[in-house]
MARMARTOR-44890 format. One record per residue (C-alpha): y, x, z; residue in three letters. Coordinates in steps of 0.05 Angstrom, whole numbers, padded with zeros to 5 digits, always signed. Layout:
REM MARMARTOR-44890
YXZALA/...
REM end
This chain:
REM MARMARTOR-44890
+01590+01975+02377UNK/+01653+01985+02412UNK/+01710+02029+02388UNK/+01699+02076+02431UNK/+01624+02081+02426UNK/+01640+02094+02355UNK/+01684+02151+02368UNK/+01636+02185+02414UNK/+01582+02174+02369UNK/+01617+02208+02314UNK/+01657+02263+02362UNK/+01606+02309+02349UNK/+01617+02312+02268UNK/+01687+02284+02257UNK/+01756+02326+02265UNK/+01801+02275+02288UNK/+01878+02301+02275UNK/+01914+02239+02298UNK/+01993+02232+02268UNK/+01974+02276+02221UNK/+01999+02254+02146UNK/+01977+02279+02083UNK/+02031+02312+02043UNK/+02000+02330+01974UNK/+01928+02345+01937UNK/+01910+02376+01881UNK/+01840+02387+01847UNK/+01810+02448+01862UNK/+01743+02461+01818UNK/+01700+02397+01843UNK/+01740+02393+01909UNK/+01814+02377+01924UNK/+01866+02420+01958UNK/+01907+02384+02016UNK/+01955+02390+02048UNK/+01974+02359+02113UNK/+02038+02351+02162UNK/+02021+02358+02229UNK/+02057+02369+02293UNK/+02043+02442+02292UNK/+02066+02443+02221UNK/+02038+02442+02145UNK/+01959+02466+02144UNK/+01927+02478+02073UNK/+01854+02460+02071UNK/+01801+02435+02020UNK/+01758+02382+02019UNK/+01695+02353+01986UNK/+01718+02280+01994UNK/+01785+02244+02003UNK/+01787+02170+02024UNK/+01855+02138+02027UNK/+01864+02077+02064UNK/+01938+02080+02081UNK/+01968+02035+02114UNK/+02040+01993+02110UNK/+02075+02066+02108UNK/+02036+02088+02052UNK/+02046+02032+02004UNK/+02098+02087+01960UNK/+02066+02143+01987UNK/+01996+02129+01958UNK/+02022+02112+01893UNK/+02058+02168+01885UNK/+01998+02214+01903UNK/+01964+02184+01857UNK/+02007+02190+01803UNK/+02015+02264+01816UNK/+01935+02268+01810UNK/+01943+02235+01748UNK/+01908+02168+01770UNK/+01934+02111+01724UNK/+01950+02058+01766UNK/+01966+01978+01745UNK/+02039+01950+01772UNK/+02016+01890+01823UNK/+02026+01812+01813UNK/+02071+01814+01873UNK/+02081+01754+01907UNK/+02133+01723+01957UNK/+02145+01664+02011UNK/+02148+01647+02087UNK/+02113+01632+02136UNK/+02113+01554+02162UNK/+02110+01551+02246UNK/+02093+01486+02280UNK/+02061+01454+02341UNK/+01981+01472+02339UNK/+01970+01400+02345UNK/+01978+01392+02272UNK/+01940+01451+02247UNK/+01879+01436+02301UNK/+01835+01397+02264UNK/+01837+01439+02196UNK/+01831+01502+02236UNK/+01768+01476+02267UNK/+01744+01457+02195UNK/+01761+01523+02162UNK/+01781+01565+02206UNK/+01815+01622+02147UNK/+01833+01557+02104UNK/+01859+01581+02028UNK/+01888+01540+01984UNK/+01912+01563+01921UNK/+01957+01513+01871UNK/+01976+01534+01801UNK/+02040+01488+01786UNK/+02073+01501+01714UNK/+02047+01566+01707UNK/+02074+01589+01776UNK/+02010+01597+01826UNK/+02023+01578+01901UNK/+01979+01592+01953UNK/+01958+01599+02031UNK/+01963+01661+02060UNK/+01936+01687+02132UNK/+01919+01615+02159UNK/+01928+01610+02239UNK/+01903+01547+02260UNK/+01850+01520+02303UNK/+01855+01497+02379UNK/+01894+01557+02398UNK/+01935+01571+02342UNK/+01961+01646+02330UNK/+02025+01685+02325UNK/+02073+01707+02284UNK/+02061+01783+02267UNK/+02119+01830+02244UNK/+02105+01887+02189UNK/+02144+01942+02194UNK/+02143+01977+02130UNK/+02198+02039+02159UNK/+02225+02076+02103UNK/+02175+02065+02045UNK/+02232+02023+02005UNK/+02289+02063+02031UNK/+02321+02037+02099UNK/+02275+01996+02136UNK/+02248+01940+02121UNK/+02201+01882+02159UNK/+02153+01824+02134UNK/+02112+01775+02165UNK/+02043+01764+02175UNK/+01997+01718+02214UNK/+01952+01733+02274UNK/+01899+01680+02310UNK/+01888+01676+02377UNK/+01847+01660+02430UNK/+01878+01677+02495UNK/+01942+01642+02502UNK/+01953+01582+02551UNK/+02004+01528+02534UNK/+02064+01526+02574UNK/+02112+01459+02578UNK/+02115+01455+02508UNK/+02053+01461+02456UNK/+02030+01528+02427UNK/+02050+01546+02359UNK/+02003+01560+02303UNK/+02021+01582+02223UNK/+01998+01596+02157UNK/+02040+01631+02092UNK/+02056+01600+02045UNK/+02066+01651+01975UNK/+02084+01647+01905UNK/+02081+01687+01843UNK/+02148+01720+01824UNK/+02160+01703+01759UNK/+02238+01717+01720UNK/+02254+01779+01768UNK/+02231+01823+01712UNK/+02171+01875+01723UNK/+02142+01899+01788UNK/+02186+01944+01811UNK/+02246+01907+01786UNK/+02213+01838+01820UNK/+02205+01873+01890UNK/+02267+01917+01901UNK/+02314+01846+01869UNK/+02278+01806+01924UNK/+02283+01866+01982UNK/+02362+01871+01962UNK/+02375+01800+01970UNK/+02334+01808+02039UNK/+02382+01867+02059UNK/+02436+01828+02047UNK/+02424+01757+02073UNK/+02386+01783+02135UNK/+02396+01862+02138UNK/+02315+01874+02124UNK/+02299+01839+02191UNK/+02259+01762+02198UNK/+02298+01707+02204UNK/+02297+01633+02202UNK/+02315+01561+02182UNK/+02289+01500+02197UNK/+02234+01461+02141UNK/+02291+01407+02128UNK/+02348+01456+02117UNK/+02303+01504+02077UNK/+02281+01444+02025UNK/+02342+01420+02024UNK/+02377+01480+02015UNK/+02430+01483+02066UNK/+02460+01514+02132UNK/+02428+01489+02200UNK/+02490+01493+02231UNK/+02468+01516+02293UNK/+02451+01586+02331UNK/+02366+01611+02339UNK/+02378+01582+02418UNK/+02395+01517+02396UNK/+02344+01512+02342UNK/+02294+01544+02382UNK/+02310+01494+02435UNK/+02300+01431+02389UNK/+02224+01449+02367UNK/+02168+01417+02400UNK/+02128+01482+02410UNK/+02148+01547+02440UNK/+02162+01594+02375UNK/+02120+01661+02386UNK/+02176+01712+02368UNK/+02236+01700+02405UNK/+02294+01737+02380UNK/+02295+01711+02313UNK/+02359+01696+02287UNK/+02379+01638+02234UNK/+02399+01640+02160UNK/+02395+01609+02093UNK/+02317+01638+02080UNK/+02327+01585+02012UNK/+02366+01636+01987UNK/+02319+01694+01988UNK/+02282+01654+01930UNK/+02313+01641+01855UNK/+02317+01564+01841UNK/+02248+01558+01810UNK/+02207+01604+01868UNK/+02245+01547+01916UNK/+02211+01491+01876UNK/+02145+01518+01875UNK/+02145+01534+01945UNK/+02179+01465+01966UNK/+02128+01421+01928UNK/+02065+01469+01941UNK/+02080+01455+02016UNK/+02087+01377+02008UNK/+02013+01381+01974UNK/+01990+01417+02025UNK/+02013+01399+02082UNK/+02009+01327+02065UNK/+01932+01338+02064UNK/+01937+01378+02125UNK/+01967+01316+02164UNK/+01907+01277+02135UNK/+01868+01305+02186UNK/+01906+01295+02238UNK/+01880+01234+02264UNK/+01957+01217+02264UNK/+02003+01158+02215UNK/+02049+01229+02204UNK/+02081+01248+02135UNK/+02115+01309+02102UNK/+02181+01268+02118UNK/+02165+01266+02199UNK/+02154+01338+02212UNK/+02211+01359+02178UNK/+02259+01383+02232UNK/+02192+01402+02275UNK/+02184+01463+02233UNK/+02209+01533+02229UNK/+02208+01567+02158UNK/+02201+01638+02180UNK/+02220+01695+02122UNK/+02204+01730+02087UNK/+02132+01741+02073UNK/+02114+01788+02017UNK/+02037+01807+01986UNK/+02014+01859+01934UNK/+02062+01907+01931UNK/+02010+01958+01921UNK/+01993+01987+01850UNK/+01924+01981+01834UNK/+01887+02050+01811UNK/+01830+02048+01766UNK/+01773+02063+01812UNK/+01694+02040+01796UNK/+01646+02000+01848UNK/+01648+02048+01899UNK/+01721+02048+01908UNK/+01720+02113+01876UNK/+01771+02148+01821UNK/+01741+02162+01762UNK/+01731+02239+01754UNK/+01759+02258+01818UNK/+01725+02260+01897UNK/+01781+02203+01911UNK/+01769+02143+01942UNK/+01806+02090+01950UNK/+01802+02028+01995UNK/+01841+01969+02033UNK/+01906+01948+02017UNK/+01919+02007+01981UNK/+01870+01991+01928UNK/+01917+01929+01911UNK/+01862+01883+01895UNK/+01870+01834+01956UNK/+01897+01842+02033UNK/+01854+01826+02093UNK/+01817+01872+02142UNK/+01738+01844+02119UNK/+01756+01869+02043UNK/+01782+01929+02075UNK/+01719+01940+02125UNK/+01671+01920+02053UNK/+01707+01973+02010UNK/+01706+02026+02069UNK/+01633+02017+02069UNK/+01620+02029+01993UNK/+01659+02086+01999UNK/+01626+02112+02060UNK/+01555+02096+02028UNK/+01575+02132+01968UNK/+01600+02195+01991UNK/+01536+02203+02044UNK/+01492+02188+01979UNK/+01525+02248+01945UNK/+01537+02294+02008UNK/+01471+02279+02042UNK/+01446+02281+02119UNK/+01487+02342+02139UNK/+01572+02312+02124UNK/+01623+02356+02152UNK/+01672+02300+02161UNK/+01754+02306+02166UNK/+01789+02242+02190UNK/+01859+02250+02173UNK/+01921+02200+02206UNK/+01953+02190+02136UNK/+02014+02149+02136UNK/+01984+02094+02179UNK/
REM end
């Protein structure tokens, strides 16, 4: 059913407050006092059920609304890359194969993996993640998006995948995400930037401007105001090595399917290293099989959970929750949908 047939199926039952963001909640007897922000102000209420799904925003939001309800919550196993760009030719035939391809390595202790693969015959874009103010001034990641609609120009579409590793030596958590954030700030002021694959394995400059190396690439990059930079240094010396010789693996088995005599070596100024791309950054609450905190009408699902990124987990966990809660409310739900911190 569309979107819309959703919404005016569920019109009839379901307060939408759109921008609206919740503030704070406390228990109150078996419910929860809320309250919200909304343009007309703060509004006090109380519910039978709260479901948080936040979004980007959220990710030091929800924790710390959590913590206040006195949710233990697990630090995250954060991870941190790039994200490889090329000419679809070269992704094409995997894509076809498996078309969400993941790969995961586990190299000296330090685990490597695909991330958001965007392959196939029309290859897919390069998505930017604004995460605002959640870590202080803004900051913005990468992410992948497949497509279907776009129509090669003079030069060959562009498709991508991530490419992450496990931060190891930064210290805990918290320590491992603001180090790697600050050196983000400073090498790139919190926005993407780039470098081609031979200067990022090798670890120097490109010597050159984003129109020059956007002008060498055999495919038509899909963001175009990127600017260039040493994205080698965003990584400590053994992140670099894990990331360099995970990609050679893979991609060398990528090329196998080609149909093409190509190698690692031949693609190497053909590629743009795109950074930075960063996963579980979430702390993971202690919730049961319905997505649901322990003790408390709290629910918790998607990305905030922390257990894995991607929209079908996040459509699975909404459903448990949603099964759950119309189990204990019954036929008759009064339902709130609240905007939080999308």
């Amino acid at each position: 059913m569309p979107i819309q047939g959703w919404h005016d199926l569920l019109a009839p039952a379901v307060q939408l407050w759109h921008t609206a963001e919740l503030f704070a909640a406390k228990p109150d007897g078996d419910r929860l006092a809320v309250t919200v922000r909304t343009a007309r102000g703060e509004r006090q209420l109380t519910c039978d059920h709260l479901v948080l799904a936040t979004g980007r925003r959220g990710v030091t939001s929800t924790t710390a609304l959590l913590q206040g309800l006195g949710v233990p919550t697990e630090l995250p196993d954060i991870s941190v890359g790039v994200r490889l760009e090329m000419a679809v030719e070269l992704l094409e035939a995997i894509g076809e194969e498996h078309p969400d391809l993941k790969v995961s390595q586990l190299d000296h202790a330090q685990k490597i993996k695909s991330f958001c693969f965007c392959g196939g015959p029309n290859g897919g874009r390069i998505k930017l993640t604004n995460y605002q103010d959640a870590f202080g001034d803004p900051v913005i990641t990468l992410d992948g998006h497949e497509t279907t609609e776009r129509v090669r120009g003079i030069r060959a579409l562009a498709s991508n995948f991530g490419l992450l590793c496990q931060v190891q030596g930064r210290g805990n958590a918290l320590e491992a995400r603001d180090s790697f954030i600050a050196t983000y700030r400073e090498l790139a002021g919190g926005r993407p930037f780039t470098q081609s694959l031979r200067a990022f394995m090798d670890r120097t400059s490109d010597g050159a401007g984003w129109p020059q190396l956007e002008a060498r690439m055999p495919f038509q990059p899909s963001v175009l105001d990127l600017t260039v930079g040493r994205v080698d240094k965003l990584f400590t010396d053994a992140e670099h090595a894990g990331l360099a010789a995970g990609f050679r693996r893979f991609m060398g088995s990528i090329l196998t399917h080609t149909g093409r005599a190509l190698t690692v070596e031949d693609i190497l100024d053909d590629v743009l290293v795109v950074g930075p791309e960063m996963e579980f950054l979430w702390n993971r609450p202690a919730i049961d099989a319905d997505c649901k905190v322990p003790g408390l009408p709290v629910y918790v699902v998607g990305d905030s959970a922390g257990i894995a990124q991607g929209i079908v987990q996040a459509a699975m966990m909404g459903i448990a929750a949603g099964r759950a809660i119309a189990t204990t409310a019954g036929p008759a739900l009064p339902v709130l949908a609240d905007a939080s911190r999308r």
